[in-house]
C-alpha positions as CSV (number, residue, x, y, z in Angstrom):
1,X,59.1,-77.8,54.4
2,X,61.2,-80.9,53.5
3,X,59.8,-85.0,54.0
4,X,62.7,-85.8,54.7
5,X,65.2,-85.7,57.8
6,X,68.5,-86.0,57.9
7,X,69.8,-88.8,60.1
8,X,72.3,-86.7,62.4
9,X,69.1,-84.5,63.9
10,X,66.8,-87.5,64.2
11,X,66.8,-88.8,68.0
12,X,68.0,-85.1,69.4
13,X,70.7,-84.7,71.9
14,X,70.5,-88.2,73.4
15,X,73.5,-89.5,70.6
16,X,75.4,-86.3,71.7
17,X,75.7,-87.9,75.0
18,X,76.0,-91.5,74.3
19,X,79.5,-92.3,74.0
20,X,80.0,-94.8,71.3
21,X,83.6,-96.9,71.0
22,X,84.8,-99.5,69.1
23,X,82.6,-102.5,69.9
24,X,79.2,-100.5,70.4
25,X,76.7,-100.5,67.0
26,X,74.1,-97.6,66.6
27,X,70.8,-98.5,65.5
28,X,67.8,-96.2,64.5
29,X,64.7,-97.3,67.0
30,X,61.0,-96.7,65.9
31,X,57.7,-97.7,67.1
32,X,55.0,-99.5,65.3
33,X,52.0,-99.6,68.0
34,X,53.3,-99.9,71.2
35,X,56.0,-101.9,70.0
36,X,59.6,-100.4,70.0
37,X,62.5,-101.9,67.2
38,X,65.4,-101.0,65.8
39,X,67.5,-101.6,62.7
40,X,71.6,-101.3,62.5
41,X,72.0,-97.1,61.4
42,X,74.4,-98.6,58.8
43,X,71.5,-99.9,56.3
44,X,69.3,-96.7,56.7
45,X,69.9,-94.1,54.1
46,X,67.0,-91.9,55.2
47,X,63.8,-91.0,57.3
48,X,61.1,-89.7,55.5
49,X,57.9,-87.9,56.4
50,X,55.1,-89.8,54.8
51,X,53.6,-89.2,51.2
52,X,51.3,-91.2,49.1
53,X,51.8,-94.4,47.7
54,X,51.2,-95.5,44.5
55,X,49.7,-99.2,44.6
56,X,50.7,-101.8,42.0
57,X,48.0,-105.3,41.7
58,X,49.1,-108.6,43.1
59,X,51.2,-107.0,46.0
60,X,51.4,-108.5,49.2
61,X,49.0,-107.1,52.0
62,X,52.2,-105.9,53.6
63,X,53.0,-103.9,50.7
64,X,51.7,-100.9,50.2
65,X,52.7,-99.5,46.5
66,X,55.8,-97.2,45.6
67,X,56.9,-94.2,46.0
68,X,59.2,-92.4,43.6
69,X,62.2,-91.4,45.8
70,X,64.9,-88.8,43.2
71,X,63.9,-91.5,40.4
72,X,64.5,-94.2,42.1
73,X,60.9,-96.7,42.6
74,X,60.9,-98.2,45.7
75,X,58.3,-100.3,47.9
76,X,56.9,-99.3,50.6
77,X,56.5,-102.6,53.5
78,X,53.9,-101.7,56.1
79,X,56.1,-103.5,59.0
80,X,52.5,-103.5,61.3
81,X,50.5,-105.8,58.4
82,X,54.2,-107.4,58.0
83,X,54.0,-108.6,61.7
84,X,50.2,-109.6,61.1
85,X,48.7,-106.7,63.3
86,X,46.8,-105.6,59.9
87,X,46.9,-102.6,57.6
88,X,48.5,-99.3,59.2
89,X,45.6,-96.3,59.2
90,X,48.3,-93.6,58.0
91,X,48.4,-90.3,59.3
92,X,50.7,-87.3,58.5
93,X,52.6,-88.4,61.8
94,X,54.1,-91.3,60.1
95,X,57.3,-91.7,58.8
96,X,59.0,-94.1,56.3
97,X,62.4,-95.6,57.3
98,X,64.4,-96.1,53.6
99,X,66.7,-98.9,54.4
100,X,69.4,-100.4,51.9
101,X,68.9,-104.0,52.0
102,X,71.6,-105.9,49.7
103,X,71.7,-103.9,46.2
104,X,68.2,-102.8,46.9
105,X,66.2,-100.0,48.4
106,X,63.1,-100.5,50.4
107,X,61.0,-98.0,52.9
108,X,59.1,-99.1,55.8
109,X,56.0,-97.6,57.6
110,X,56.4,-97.1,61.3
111,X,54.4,-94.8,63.1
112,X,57.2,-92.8,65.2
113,X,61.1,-92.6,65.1
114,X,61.9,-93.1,68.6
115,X,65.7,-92.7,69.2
116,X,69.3,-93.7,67.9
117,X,70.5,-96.1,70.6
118,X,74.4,-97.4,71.0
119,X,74.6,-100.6,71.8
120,X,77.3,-103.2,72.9
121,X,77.2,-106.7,71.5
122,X,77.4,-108.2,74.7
123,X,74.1,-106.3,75.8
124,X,72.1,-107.6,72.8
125,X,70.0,-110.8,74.0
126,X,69.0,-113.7,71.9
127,X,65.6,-114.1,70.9
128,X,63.5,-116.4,73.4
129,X,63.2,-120.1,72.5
130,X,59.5,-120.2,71.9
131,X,57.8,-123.2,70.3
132,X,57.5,-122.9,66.5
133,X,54.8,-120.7,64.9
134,X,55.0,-118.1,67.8
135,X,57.7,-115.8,66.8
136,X,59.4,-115.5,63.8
137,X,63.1,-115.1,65.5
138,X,64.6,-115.2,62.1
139,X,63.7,-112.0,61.4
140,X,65.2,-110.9,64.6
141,X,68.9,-109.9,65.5
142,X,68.2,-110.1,69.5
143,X,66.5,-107.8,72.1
144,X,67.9,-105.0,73.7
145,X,66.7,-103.3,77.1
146,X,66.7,-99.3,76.8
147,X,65.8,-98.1,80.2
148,X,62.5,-99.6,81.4
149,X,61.6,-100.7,77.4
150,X,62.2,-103.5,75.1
151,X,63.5,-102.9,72.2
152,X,63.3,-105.6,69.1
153,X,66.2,-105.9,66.7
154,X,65.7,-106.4,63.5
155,X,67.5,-108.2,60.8
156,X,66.6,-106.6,57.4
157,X,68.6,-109.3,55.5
158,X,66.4,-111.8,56.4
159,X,63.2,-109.6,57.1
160,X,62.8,-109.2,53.4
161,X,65.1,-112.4,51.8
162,X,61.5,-113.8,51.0
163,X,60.5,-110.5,49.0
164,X,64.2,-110.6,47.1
165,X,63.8,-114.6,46.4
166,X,66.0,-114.9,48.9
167,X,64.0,-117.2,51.3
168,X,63.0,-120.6,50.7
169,X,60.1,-121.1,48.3
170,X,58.8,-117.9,48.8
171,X,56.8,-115.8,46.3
172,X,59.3,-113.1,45.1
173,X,58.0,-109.5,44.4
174,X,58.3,-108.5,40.8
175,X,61.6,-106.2,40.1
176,X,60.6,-102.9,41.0
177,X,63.8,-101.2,40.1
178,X,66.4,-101.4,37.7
179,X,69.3,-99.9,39.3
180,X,68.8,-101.0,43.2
């Protein structure tokens, strides 16, 4: 049995009948808690059925260790202790999201892959204005309503420009990999 999933089966037949044209984006949707995201299908390489971590000293709560992924060392970002709702109690059901951020590789924990949604820009709404320390809307692209469900946007760019050295003053991980 294979950890890891090929992107075109993951979501089932709902992509088969979404109709996609040129102004739509298609973004992978996941759910951390009872919290529903998404990230643009464009930066993920792969979904992968969770395996152990190795854990590295000094990391970031948020960060659980590395996995070796075809010899490539990559970090694993527990995106419910990244969002402050503490450390993820992993189970077999979990999966880890391997997005391309920039020139590197990075996985993220999330509990379940929930769909792969087309969207139109003009449907995408902007974060809410919400006094400072609330919300961290940079991290956001907008919000998007699927049905009867909100769904969160993500920005990866930003998400993890504080990780890369990137952000502003932040504390950069140490380089992981050579290559990525």
């Amino acid at each position: 049995m294979s950890t890891s999933t090929a992107l075109a089966t993951v979501g089932g037949t709902r992509t088969d009948v979404m109709s996609v044209n040129g102004s739509d984006e298609q973004y992978v949707t996941f759910t951390v808690g009872s919290e529903e995201y998404g990230v643009n299908i464009l930066s993920v390489r792969e979904i992968r059925g969770w395996t152990p971590e190795s854990r590295l000293p000094n990391l970031p709560d948020y960060v659980r260790g590395v996995i070796n992924l075809r010899g490539i060392i990559i970090p694993i970002f527990d995106l419910r202790a990244r969002f402050g709702g503490g450390a993820t109690d992993v189970t077999k059901r979990h999966v880890v999201v391997v997005i391309q951020v920039g020139e590197r590789t990075r996985g993220i924990l999330v509990d379940a892959i929930s769909d792969i949604l087309a969207i139109g820009h003009e449907s995408i709404k902007p974060p809410p204005d919400v006094d400072s320390g609330m919300i961290d809307a940079e991290y956001l692209s907008g919000l998007y309503t699927a049905e009867s469900r909100m769904v969160t946007l993500l920005n990866v760019e930003k998400l993890f420009a504080t990780e890369t050295g990137d952000g502003d003053g932040a504390k950069a991980l140490p380089a992981l990999e050579k290559a990525n």
